[in-house]
N, C-alpha and C positions, 0 to 999 in steps of 0.2 A: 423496808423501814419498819422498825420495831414500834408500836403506839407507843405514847410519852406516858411519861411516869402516871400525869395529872390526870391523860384518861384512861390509865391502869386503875388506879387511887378511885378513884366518882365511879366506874364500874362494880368494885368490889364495894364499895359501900352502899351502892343501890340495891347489888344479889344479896349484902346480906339482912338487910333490912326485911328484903322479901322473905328471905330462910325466918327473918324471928318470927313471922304474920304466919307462918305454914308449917309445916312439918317438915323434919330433916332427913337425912338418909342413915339412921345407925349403923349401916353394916358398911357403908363406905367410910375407909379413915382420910377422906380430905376434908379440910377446914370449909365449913360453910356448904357444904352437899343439900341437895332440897330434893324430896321425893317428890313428886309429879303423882296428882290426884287426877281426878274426874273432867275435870273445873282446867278451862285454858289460861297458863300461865303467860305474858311476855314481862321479860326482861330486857335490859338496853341491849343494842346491837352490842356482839360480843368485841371487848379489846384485847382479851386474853383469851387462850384457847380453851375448849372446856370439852371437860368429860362427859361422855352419857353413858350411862349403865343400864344394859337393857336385860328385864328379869333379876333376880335374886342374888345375893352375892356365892360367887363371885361375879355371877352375870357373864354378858359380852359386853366388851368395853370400847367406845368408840371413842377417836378425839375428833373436833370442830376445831378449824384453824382456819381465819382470812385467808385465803386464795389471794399470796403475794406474786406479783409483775413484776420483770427489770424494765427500767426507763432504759433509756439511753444514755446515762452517765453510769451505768448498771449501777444504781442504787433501787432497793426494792421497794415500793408503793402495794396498798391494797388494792386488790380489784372491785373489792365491793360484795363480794362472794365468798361462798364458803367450802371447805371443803372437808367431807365427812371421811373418814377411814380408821380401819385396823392399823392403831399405834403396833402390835407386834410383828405388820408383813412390810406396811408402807416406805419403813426407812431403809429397808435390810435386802430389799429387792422387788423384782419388777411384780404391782400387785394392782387390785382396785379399789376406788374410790366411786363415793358420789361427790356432786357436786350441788349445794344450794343454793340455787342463782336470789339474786334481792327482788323483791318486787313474786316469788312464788313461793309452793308449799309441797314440803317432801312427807309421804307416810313411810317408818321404815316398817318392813317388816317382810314375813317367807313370803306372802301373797305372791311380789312381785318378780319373777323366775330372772330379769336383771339383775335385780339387788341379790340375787341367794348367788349367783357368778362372783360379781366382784366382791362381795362382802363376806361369801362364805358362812352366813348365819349358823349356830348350833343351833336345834331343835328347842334350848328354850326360849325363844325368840321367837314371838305370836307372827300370826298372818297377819295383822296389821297393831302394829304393835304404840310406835309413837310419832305424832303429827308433829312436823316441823314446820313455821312460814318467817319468812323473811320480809320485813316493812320497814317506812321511814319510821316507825313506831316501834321498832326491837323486832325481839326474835321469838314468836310468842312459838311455845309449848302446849300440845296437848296430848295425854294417854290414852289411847285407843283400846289398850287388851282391858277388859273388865276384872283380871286377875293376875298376871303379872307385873310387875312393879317399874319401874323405871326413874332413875335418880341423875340429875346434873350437877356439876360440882366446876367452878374455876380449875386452872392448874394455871397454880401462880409460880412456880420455882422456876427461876431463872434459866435453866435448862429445859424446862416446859415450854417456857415463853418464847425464849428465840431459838427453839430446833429448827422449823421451818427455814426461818431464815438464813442459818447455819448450812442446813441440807442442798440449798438453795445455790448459795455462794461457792458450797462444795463442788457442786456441778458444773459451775462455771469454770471454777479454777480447774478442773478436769480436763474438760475442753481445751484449757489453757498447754494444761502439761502435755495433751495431744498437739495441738499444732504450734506449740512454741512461739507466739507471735502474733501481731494483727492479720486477720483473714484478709489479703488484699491478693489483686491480679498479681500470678507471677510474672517475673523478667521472661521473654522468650524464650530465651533458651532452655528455661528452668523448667518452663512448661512444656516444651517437646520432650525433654527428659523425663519428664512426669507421668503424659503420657504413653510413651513408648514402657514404660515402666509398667504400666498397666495391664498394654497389650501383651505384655511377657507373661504377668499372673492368667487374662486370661486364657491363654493358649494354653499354660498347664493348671486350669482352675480347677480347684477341690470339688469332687462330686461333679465335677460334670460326664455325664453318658458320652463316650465318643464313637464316630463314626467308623463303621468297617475299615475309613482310611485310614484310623488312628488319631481326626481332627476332631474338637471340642465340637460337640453337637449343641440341636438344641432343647435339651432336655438334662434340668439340675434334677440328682437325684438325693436328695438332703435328709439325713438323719432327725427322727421323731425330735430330738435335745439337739443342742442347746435348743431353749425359745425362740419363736420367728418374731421378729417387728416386723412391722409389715407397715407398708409407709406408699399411699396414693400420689396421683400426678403432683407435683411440686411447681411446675410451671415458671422455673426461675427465683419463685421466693424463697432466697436463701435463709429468711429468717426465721421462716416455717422448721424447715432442717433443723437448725440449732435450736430451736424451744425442742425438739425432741430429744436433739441431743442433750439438753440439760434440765430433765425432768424422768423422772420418773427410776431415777437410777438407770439406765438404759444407756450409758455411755461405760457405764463399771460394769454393767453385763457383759457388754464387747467384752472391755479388758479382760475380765476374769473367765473367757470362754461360753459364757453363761445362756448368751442370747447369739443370736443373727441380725443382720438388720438387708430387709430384703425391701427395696425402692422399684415400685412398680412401673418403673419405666417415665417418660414424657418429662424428666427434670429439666429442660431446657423450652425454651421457647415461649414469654410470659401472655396470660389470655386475660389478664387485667385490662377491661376497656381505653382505647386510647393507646399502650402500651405495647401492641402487639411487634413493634417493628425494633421495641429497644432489646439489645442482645446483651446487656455487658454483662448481666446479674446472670444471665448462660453462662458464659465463660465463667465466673466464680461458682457458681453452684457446681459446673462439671470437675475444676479444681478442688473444692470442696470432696467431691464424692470419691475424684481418684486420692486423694489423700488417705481419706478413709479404705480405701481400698488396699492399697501398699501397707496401711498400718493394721488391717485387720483384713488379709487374703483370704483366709479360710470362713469369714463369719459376716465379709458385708459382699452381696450381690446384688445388679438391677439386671432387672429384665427388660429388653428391650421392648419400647411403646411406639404407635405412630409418629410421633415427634421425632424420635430420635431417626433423623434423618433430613440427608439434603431435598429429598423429593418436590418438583413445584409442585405436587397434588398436595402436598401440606400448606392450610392456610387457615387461618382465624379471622373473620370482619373484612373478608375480601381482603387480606394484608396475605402474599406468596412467604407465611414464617421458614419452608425448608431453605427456600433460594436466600431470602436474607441471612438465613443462617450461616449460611455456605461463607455468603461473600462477603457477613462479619467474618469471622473467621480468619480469610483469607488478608482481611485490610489491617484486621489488629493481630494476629499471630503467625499468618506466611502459608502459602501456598502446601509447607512440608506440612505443619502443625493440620492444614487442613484433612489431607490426604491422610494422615493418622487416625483423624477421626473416621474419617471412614471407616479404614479398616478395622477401628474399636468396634464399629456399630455391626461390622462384619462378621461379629466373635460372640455379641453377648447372644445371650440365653434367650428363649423366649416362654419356658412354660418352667415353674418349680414343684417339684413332687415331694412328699413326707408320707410316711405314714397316717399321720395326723389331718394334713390339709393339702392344697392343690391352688396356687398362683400362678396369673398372668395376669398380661396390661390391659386386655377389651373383653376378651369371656372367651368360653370353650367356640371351638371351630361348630359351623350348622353342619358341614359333611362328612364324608369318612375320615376316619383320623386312626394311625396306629401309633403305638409307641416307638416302631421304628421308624417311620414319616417324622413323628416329632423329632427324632434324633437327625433324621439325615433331612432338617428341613430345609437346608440351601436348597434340595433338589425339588421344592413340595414352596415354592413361592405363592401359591393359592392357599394353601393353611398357613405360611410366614403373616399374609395378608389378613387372616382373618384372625388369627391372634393377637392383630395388632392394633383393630379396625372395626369389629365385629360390636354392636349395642346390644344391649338388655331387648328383648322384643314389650313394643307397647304398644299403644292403639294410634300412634303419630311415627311407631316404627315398627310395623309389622312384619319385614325382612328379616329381624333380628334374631338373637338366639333366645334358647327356652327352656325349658326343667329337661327335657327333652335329650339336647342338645348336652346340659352338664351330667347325665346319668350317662351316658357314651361318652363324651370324658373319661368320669369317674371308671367307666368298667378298659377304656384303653390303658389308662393309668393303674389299675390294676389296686386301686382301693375301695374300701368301704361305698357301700351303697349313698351314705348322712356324711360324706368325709365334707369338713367346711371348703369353700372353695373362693377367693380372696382377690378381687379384680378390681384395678379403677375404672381411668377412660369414661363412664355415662353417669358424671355427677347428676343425681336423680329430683335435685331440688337445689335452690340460690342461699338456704338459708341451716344446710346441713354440713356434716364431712363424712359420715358412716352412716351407714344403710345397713341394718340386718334383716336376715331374707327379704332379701329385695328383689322388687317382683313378684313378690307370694312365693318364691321359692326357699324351701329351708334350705339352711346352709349354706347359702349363696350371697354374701357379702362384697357390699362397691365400699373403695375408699376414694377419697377427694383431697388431695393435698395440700392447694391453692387457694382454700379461700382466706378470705384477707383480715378474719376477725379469729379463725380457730384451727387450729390443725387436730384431724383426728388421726388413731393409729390403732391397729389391732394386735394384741402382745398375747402371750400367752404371763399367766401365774402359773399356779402349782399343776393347776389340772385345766382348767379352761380357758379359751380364747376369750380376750378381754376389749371391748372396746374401749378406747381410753380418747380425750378430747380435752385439747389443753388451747387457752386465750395465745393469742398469738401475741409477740413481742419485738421490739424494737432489737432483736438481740444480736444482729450485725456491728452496729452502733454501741454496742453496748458491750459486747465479749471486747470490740477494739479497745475502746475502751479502758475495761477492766486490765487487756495486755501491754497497754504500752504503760500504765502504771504496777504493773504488778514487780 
């Protein structure tokens, strides 16, 4: 939802009132620009997007845009939040952003070795450069460098004002043009077809290392490019999935070769309290993913997680989730459909290697491991198990693995000593989704897929791995939505 004309109109008349009281930006040509002094400015919460020029013209140029949400009739609503980024990377491909939640306060500037990742700072942009907060009281401004400059200005032109929203809708309708139709359970039939489709790609999967027998091992050997997404336990919430899919360009990367989208395993089986025994958002998310799979073979992979399996040793809140799984399965799609599954779970991958990074679903193995082990691990079920299985070591889990444990990795694998290393399985707090080095360990990164307010994801930009964390959305409801009227 675009703001109304009225508080477009009252906005601009408030900024400019302020611009007559203050000083303006001369070297900026937009109407109404205000150089930012010593002295804390706020202005009304923003209803149009606005520029920030940080340093001298031409500066570095930021835009601030509401952080728009689809409801459920997929029309977009503000979240309340803002969100800062490079107007020349953000629309054009996979890149980063901040984010200014309401209610706190962002300083930009090099100081902070997050912000110089996703933001890419040039050199004339201070160590702390300019103070942003966000209140029921506006958006107050203040200058932090004692000598570089810093200017805001509206962007009022109609193509300013509703990109986002534009960008937005783009990605929906994308989604659209990939699945042709409301996300619902297949017909039976349709969906052993589907599957059995799958289990074809992956017997002859791209980049997999295969065994002396000639059979798809378990070790993906994946080229530095395209980019990795990289995407934690999902735990059934299909509409985690889709806010990824329709954000961040990340579904035109598929398309155009660009990226990979690598799902670390555990998509099935939900650990939302209460929930643990309902399966049906399983079976759509697993439809979901081989979709994705048939329509992009070479560029979308999951690695197999504890979850994915019938085993009774899988359980959440005392609820046996393998064994229900099974015997959903068998009740709503047949004994054959079951028995496929299997076999899918038989085939996937469980460790992915780049030059760049190094993925699985629970962390590096604690014992020997070789690269040939990883390849012929049907025969090596104690490292199958500890790939799948294995925690962060803490002081409530001292069995677990350790800095230790990923430099043995990193040296079987045959990379870099700092190569990042990209694992779900041990969401490390109720109130996160990405952990960087976690554990105290550099370059050892947890993702979390499931929780019920944010999906996080790790991408690469031009040169760095990028944490990215995006509001979670009604977007099952709302992509149908969009396709039965489209």
């Amino acid at each position: 939802m675009v703001p109304k004309r009225n508080a477009r109109k009252t906005f601009l008349q408030q900024f400019h009132s302020l611009v007559q009281e203050m000083e303006g930006c001369e070297d900026v040509d937009l109407s109404g620009s205000l150089r930012l002094g010593g002295e804390k400015v706020r202005i009304p919460a923003p209803t149009l997007p606005l520029q920030i020029q940080l340093g001298a013209d031409p500066g570095y140029r930021l835009h601030l845009y509401p952080e728009l949400r689809f409801d459920a009739n997929a029309e977009l609503q503000p979240s309340g939040d803002y969100l800062l980024f490079d107007p020349e990377e953000y629309f054009s491909g996979i890149s980063g952003f901040l984010r200014l939640y309401h209610g706190e306060a962002l300083t930009l500037g090099r100081r902070d070795q997050l912000q110089r990742r996703l933001l890419r700072y040039p050199k004339l942009v201070e160590d702390r450069h300019l103070r942003l907060k966000l209140s029921p009281k506006g958006l107050a401004l203040k200058r932090k460098s004692a000598r570089a400059p810093a200017c805001i200005a509206p962007l009022t032109a109609r193509v300013a004002r509703e990109r986002m929203a534009r960008w937005r809708r783009r990605q929906l309708g994308r989604l659209h043009g990939l699945l042709r139709g409301p996300l619902e359970p297949l017909p039976d039939s349709a969906a052993l077809a589907l599957i059995e489709q799958v289990i074809a790609l992956l017997a002859t999967e791209p980049y997999r290392v295969h065994t002396a027998a000639g059979e798809p091992g378990g070790l993906l050997a994946l080229p530095d490019r395209p980019s990795p997404i990289f995407v934690g336990d999902l735990h059934a919430r299909v509409d985690n999935l889709l806010v990824v899919l329709t954000q961040s360009g990340f579904l035109e990367a598929l398309g155009a070769g660009d990226a990979m989208l690598i799902l670390l395993g555990d998509a099935v089986q939900p650990d939302a309290p209460g929930r643990e025994a309902e399966m049906e958002d399983s079976v759509l998310m697993m439809e979901l993913i081989f979709r994705l799979k048939v329509r992009f073979p070479d560029r979308v992979f999951y690695l197999r997680g504890n979850h994915d399996s019938f085993s009774d040793e899988i359980s959440k809140a005392g609820i046996p989730q393998g064994l229900i799984w099974e015997q959903h399965l068998i009740r709503s799609r047949g004994q054959a459909y079951r028995d496929a599954m299997q076999r899918l779970y038989a085939l996937l991958p469980y460790v992915a290697v780049a030059p760049s990074y190094i993925a699985c679903h629970a962390g590096p193995p604690t014992g020997h491991c070789t690269w040939q082990m990883l390849v012929e691990i049907a025969r090596h079920p104690r490292l199958a198990h500890q790939l799948t299985h294995v925690r962060l070591r803490r002081n409530n889990s001292p069995k677990g693995y350790g800095a230790g444990d990923l430099a043995r990795l990193r040296r079987c694998l045959g990379v870099r000593e700092q190569t990042p290393c990209i694992v779900g399985h041990t969401p490390l707090s109720r109130d996160e989704t990405c952990w960087l080095d976690a554990g105290g360990i550099a370059n050892h990164h947890v993702l979390y897929g499931a929780h019920p307010d944010w999906i996080g994801v790790i991408s690469r930009g031009r040169k760095h791995l990028l944490p990215l964390r995006y509001p979670t959305e009604p977007l099952l409801a709302a992509y149908n939505h969009f396709a039965r009227h489209a």
